[in-house]
N, C-alpha and C positions, 0 to 999 in steps of 0.2 A: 171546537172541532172545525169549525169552519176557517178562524185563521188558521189552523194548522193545516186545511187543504190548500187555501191560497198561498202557503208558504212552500209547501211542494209542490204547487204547480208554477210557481214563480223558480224555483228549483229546476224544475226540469226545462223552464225556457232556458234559462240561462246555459243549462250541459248541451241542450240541442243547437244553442247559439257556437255554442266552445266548438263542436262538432262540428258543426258547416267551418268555422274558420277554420279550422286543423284539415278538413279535406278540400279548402281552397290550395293549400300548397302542395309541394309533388313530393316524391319520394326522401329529395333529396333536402327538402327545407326550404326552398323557395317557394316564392310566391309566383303566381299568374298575372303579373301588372304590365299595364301598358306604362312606358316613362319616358323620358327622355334622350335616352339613348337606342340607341338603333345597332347591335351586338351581332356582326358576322361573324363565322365561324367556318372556316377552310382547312379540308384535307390536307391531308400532307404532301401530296401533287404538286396543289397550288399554295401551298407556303414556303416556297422558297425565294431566295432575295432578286432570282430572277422576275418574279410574278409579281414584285411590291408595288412596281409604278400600274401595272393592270387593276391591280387592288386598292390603290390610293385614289385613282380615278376612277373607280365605282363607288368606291366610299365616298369621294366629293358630290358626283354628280347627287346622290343620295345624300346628303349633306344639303344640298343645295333646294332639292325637291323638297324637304320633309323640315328644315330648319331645325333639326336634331343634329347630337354628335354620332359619329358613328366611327366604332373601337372595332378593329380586328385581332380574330384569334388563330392564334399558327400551330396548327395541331402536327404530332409528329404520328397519331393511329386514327384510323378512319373508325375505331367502337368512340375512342374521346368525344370526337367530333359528331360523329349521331348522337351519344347518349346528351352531348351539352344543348343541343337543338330539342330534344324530346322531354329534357329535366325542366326547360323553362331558361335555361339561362345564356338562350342567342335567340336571334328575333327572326334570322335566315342563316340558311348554309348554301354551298354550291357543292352538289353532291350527287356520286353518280345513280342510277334509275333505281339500284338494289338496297341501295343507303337508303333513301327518299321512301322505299318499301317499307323496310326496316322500321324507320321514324313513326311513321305515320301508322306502323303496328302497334309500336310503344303510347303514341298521343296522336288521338284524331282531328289535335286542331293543326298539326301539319298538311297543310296542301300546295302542290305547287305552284309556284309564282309565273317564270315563263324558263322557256327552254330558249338555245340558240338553233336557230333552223339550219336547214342545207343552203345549199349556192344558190337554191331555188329564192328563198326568203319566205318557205313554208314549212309546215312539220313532212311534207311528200320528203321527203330526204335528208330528214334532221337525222343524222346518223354518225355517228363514228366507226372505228372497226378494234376488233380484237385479235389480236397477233396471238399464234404460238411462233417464238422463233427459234433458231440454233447458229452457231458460232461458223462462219463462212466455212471456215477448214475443217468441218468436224458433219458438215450436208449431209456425205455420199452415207454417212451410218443412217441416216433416217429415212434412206429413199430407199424403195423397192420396185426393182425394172426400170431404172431411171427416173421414176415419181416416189415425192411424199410421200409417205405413210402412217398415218397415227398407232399403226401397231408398234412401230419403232419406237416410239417414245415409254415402252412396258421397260420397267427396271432399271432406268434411267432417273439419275435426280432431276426434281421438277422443283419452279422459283412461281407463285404465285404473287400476286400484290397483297391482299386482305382477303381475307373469308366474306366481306361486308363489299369487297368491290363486284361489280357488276358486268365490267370486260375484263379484270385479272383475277378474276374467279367462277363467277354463276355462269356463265356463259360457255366458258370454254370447259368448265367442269361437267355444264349437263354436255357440251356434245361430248366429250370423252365416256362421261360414264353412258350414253347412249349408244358409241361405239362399241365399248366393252364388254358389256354387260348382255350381246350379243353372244359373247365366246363363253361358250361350255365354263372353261375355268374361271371366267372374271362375274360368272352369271347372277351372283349375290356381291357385287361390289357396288361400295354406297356411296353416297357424297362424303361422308365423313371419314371413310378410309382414304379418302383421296389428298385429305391432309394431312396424313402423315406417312411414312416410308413404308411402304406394303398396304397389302400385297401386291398393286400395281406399280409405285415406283422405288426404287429405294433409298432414297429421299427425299422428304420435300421441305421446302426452304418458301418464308414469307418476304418479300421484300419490306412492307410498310407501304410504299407507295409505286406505283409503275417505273416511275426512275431509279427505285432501290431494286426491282425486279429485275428491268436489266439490265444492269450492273451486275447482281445475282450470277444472268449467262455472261457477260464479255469477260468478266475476272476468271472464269473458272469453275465458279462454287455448284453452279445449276449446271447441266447438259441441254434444257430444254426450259423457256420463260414464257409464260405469259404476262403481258402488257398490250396497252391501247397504243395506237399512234397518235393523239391529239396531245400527250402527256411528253412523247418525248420529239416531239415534232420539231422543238428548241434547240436541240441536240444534237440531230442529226440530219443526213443529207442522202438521198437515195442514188448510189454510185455503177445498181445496172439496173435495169427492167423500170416499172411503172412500177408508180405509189401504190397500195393497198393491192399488192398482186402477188401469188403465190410465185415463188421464185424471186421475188424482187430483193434484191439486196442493198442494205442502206449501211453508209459509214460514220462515225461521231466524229463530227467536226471539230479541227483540230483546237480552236476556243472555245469547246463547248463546258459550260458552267457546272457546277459541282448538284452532282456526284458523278456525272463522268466524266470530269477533268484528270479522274484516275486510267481511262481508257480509252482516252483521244487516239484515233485513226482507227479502232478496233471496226472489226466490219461483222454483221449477222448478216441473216436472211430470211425469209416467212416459209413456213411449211403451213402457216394455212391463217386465213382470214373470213372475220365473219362481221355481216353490222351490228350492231348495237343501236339501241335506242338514245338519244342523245341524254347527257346530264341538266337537270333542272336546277336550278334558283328556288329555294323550299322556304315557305314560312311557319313560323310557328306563330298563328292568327292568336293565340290566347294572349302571346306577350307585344307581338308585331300592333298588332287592335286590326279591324277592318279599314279605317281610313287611312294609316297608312301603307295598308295591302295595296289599296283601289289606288292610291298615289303613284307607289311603286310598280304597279302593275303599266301603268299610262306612262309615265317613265321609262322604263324598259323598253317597252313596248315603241317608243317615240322614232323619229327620224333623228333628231337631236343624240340621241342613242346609237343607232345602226352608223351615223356616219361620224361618231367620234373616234380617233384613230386611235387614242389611248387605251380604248375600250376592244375594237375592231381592228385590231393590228392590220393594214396590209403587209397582204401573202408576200408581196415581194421585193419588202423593205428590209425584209432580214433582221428584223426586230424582234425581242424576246414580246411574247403576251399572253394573256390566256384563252385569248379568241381574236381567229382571222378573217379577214376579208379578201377574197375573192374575187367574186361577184356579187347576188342581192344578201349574204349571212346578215339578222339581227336578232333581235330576242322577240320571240312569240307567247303568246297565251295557249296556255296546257292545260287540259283537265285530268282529272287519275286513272282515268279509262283507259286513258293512254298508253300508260304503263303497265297494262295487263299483262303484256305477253314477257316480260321479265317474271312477274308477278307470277306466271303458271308454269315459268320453270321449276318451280319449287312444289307445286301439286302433284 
């Protein structure tokens, strides 16, 4: 009797052993290991062949920090590019405030890395903005009394970026449905009607990315887009009013790189602008490890950093990149706190 307990209880070490390794891996089959590679992973924003030499020189500098290789991934949907960050299989992404949400709902060992600050060189003004925009010649339908109106844009096709983005969707989604849901008839309209045609527009169209969005308005296909201005700031050139200003009109420059090299000279406009919280640098700590979090973090974080211009485009070089300089723009340390108030658009 007694070897036959020590043989099931040798038994059940062995199941309970099988069981912890089978819940080390994720969903998907992977494991949780720290290795030797260092695996980013980018929205479809920033994979295009404009953004490579931005991305080659974050990949080196890191490279160079960490004495690891480090592979880029060029996603063409912002769910790819979260769910590969949250399955274990990228170590960081660059993603904006709603994604980083997302993530970190899916796997709590996501937390942010650093964010790029304002002109200041603090989180006081780390901000983007959120465009709705319309087609120059097509304004006076949207204005009432000579001003904007968000009531205009009812029964009109709308171009979002991704349901997962954070300025071509959560944002301008909750003010819409904040606006609407005012009016008698719109007073049970949700977020999730809001992606598809009815009952407020009657159609709506996803670009993939901010770039695929406006293109969405300048061809035609949309009446009214949501996109950020840091996405397609590459692109275009603001030809009346001031940057980030309602009424400001901006036109695509006439070598400007694909996808709107279909619609060079086209010109929109803003009927309304809002900030956003800036996009962070996110790690996944279980695969990233803590030292080279705390590496990367000192990194980023560095002078060596803020005044690389590979990294820090200057504003007025007229160079493609995926962050500019200004004045003091570099990468700061962020906590998830921070991110709250994206966060309780959804409460």
């Amino acid at each position: 009797m007694m070897k036959r307990n020590n043989f099931l209880v040798g038994m059940l070490f062995v199941f309970a052993l099988m069981l912890a390794a089978c819940s080390s891996g994720n969903a998907e089959g992977g494991s949780a290991e720290v290795d030797e590679v260092i695996d980013i992973v980018w929205y479809p924003n920033e994979s295009g062949n404009d953004m490579k030499s931005s991305r080659d020189e974050i990949g080196s500098v890191i490279e160079e920090a960490t004495g690891k290789e480090v592979e880029h991934h060029l996603t063409t949907d912002y769910a790819i590019a979260i769910e590969t960050l949250v399955n274990n299989n990228a170590d960081l992404a660059f993603m904006g405030a709603q994604g980083y949400i997302e993530a970190k709902n899916g796997n709590d060992a996501i937390t942010p890395l650093v964010v790029p600050s304002g002109e200041s060189g603090t989180l006081d003004d780390a901000v983007y903005h959120s465009w709705l925009a319309v087609n120059v010649e097509n304004q006076e339908d949207f204005k009432v009394d000579g001003e904007f109106s968000v009531d205009t844009i009812a029964d009109k096709s709308f171009s979002f970026v991704s349901n997962s983005s954070t300025s071509g969707f959560k944002v301008p989604s909750s003010s819409i449905l904040a606006h609407f849901s005012e009016q008698e008839e719109y007073a049970d309209l949700t977020e999730e009607d809001l992606m598809e045609g009815g009952p407020l527009f009657s159609q709506v169209l996803f670009g993939g990315s901010h770039q695929g969005s406006a293109v969405n308005l300048l061809n035609g296909t949309a009446d009214v887009a949501a996109f950020c201005d840091t996405c397609v700031e590459n692109y275009v050139e603001v030809a009346e009013g001031d940057v980030n200003t309602i009424g400001a009109v901006y036109k695509v420059k006439d070598d400007a790189a694909e996808p709107f090299n279909t619609v060079t000279g086209s010109e929109f406009t803003l009927m309304s602008v809002t900030p956003v919280l800036n996009a962070p640098f996110a790690a996944n700590l279980d695969v990233l490890g803590q030292e080279d979090f705390d590496t990367l973090q000192e990194l980023f974080t560095s002078d060596e950093v803020a005044n690389n211009e590979e990294i820090f485009v200057p504003e007025d070089s007229g160079n493609p990149g995926l962050f500019h300089k200004s004045a003091d723009e570099r990468f700061v340390e962020v906590e998830d706190e921070w991110f709250n108030p994206i966060r309780e658009l959804s409460n």
